[in-house]
C-alpha positions as CSV (number, residue, x, y, z in Angstrom):
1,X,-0.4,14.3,15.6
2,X,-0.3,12.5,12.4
3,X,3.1,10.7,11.3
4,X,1.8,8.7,8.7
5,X,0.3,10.3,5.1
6,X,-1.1,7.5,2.5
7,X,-2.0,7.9,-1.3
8,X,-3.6,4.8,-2.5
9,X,-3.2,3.9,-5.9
10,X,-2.2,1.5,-8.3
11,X,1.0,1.3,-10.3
12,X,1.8,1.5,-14.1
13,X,1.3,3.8,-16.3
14,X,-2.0,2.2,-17.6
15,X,-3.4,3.4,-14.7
16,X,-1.9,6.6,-13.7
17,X,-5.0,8.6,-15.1
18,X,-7.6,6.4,-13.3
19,X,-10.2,7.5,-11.0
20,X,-9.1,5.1,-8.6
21,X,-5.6,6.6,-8.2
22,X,-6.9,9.8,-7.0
23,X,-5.3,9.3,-3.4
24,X,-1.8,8.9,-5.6
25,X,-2.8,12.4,-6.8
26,X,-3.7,14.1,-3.6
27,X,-0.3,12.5,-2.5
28,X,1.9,13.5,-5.0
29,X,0.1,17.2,-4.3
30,X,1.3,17.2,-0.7
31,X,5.3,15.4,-1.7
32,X,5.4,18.9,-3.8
33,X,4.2,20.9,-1.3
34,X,6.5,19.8,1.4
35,X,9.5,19.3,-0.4
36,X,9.6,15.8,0.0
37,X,10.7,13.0,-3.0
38,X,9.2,9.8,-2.6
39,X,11.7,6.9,-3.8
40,X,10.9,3.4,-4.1
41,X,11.6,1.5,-0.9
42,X,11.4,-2.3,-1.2
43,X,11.2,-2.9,2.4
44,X,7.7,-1.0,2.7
45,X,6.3,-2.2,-0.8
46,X,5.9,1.3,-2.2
47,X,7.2,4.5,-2.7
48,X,8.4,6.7,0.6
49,X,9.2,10.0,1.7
50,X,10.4,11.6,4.7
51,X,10.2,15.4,6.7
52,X,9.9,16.5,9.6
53,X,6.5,18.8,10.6
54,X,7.0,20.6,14.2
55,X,9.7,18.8,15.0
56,X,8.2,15.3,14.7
57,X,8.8,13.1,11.7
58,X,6.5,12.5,9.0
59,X,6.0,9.8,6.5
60,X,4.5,9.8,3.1
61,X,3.5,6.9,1.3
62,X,2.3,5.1,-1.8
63,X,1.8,1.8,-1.8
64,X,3.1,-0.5,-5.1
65,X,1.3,-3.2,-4.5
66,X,-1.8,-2.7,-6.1
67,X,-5.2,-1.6,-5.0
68,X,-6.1,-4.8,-3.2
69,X,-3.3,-5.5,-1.1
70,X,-2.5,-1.9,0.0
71,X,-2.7,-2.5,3.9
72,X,0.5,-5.0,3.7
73,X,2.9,-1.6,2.5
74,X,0.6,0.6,5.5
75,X,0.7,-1.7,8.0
76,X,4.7,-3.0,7.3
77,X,5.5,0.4,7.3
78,X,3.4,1.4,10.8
79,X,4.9,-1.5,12.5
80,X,8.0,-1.0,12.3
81,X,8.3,2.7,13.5
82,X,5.7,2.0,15.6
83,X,2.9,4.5,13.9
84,X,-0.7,3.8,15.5
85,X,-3.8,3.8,13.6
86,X,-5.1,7.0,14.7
87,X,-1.5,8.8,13.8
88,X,-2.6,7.8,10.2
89,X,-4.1,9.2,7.2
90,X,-5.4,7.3,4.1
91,X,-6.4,9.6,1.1
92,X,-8.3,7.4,-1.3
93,X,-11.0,7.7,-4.2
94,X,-14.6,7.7,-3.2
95,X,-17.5,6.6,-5.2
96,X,-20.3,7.9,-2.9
97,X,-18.9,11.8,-3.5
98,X,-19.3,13.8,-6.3
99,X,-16.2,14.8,-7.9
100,X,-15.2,17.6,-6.4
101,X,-16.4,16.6,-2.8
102,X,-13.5,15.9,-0.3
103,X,-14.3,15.0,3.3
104,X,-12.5,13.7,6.1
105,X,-13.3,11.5,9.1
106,X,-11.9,9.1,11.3
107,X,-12.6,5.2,11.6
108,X,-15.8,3.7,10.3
109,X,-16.1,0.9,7.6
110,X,-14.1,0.1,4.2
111,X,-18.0,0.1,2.2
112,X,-16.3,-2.4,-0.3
113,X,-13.1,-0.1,-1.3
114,X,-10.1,-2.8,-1.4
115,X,-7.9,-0.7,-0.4
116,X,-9.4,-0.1,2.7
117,X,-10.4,-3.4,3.6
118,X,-7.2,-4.9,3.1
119,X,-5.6,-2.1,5.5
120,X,-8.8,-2.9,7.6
121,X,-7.1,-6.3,7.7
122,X,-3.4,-5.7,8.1
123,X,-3.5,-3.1,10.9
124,X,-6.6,-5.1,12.7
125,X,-8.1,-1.5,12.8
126,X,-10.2,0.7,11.8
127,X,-9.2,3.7,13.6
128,X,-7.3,5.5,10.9
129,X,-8.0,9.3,9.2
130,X,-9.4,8.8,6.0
131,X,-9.7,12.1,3.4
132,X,-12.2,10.4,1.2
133,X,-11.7,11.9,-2.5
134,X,-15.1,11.8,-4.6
135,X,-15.3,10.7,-8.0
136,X,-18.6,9.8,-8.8
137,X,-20.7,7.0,-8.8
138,X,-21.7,5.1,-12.6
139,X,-25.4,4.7,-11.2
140,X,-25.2,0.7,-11.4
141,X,-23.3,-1.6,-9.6
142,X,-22.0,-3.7,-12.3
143,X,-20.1,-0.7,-13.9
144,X,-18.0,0.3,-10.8
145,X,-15.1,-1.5,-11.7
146,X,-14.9,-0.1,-15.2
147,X,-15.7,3.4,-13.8
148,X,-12.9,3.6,-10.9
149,X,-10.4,2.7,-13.6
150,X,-10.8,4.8,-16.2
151,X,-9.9,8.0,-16.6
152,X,-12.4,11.0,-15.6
153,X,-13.1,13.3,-18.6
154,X,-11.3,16.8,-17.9
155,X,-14.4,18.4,-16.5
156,X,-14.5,15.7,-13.8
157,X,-10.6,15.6,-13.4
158,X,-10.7,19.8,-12.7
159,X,-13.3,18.8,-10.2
160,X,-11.5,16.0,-8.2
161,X,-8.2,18.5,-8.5
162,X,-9.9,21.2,-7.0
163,X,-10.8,19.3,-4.0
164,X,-7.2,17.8,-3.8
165,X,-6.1,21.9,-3.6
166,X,-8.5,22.4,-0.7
167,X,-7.6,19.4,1.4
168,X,-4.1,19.9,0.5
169,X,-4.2,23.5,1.4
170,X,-5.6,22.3,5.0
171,X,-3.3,20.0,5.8
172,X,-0.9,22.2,8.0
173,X,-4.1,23.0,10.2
174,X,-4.7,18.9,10.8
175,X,-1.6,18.3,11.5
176,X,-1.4,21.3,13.8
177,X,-4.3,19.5,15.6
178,X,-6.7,21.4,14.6
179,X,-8.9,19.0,13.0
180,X,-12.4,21.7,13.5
181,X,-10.8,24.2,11.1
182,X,-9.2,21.8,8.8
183,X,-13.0,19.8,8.8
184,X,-13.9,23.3,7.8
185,X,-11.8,24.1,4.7
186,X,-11.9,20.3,3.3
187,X,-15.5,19.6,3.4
188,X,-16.2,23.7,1.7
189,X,-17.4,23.4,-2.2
190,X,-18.5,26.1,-4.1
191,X,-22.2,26.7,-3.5
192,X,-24.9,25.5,-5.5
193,X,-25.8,28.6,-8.1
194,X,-29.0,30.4,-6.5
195,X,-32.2,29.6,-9.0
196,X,-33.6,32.6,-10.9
197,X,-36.1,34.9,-9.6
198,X,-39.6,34.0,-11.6
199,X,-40.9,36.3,-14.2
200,X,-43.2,39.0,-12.5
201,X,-46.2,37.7,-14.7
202,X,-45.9,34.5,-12.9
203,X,-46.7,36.1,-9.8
204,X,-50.6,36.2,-10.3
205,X,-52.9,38.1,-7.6
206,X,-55.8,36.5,-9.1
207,X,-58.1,34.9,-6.8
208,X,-58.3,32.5,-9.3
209,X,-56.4,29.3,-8.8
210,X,-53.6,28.4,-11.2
211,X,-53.8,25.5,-13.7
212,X,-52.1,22.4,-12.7
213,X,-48.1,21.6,-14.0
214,X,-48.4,19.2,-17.0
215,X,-47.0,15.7,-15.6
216,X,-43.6,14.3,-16.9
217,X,-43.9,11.3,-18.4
């Protein structure tokens, strides 16, 4: 059963709006949704919640120490009420997604998000739940910094909110255990608009073979 919930995020209000603070979002989401107020907590570099889910107790966390050095407030944090990896979650922005797009899976690489790697690093594992938040990808390498922090135009933002809804909606069902049907309900977008039907003239019963489509140059 999960004990551990993690926004990742930076702090200040300069970036509060920022693509890359969309696991601060989905956080703040689920801190309303339980009940819970997350105050800052020196000892754990971040900003920390508490309930109690089933019984058991369960954290909430965002760490305040930027981006890049996120796994020192995770892993502090894990240590000391001895939380393993797998009893984790790590809800974080992701540049390979559309916004909109939320899916969740369990261990696997950081692909180059600092907040990942450096929990990567502090916890010496990878086996952590990650709900991976899409936001779009600038199409070139070079822009990625720029893109993940600025702000999403309000098309993009509805997007990324919707999926928080979803994902935030399943969360009872993961951490019931039932990660099928939670898998389910996270990773379902609206389908893609069905094409129109063709005009009945283009529907030929000639024999006669159709000219070629002009090339686009």
């Amino acid at each position: 059963m999960l004990k551990l919930l993690v926004g990742l995020g930076n702090p200040g209000p300069e970036y509060e709006d920022t693509r890359h603070n969309a696991g601060w979002w989905w956080i703040d989401r689920v801190a309303s949704d339980l009940g819970v107020t997350l105050r800052p907590e020196r000892a754990y570099f971040g900003l920390l919640g508490r309930t109690s889910v089933g019984g058991q107790p369960l954290w909430l966390l965002k760490p305040t120490t930027f981006m890049n050095r996120s796994g020192q407030a995770v892993a502090t944090l894990a240590r000391f009420f001895k939380i393993a990896p797998a009893e984790m979650l790590v809800a974080h922005d992701e540049l390979d997604l559309p916004p909109g797009d939320a899916r969740l899976k369990r261990g696997g690489g950081h692909a180059g998000h600092n907040g990942l790697r450096d929990i990567h690093a502090q916890l010496g594992s990878a086996d952590y739940w990650r709900l991976r938040l899409g936001i779009g990808h600038p199409g070139v390498k070079h822009e990625v910094v720029h893109w993940v922090l600025r702000s999403p135009p309000a098309s993009e933002r509805a997007a990324i909110e919707a999926a928080i809804d979803r994902s935030a909606r399943a969360l009872p069902l993961l951490l019931a255990g039932d990660v099928a049907r939670a898998t389910a309900a996270i990773h379902t977008t609206q389908p893609a608009r069905p094409k129109p039907p063709r005009p009945a003239a283009a529907a030929s019963t000639s024999a006669s073979p159709s000219p070629p489509a002009p090339e686009s140059e």
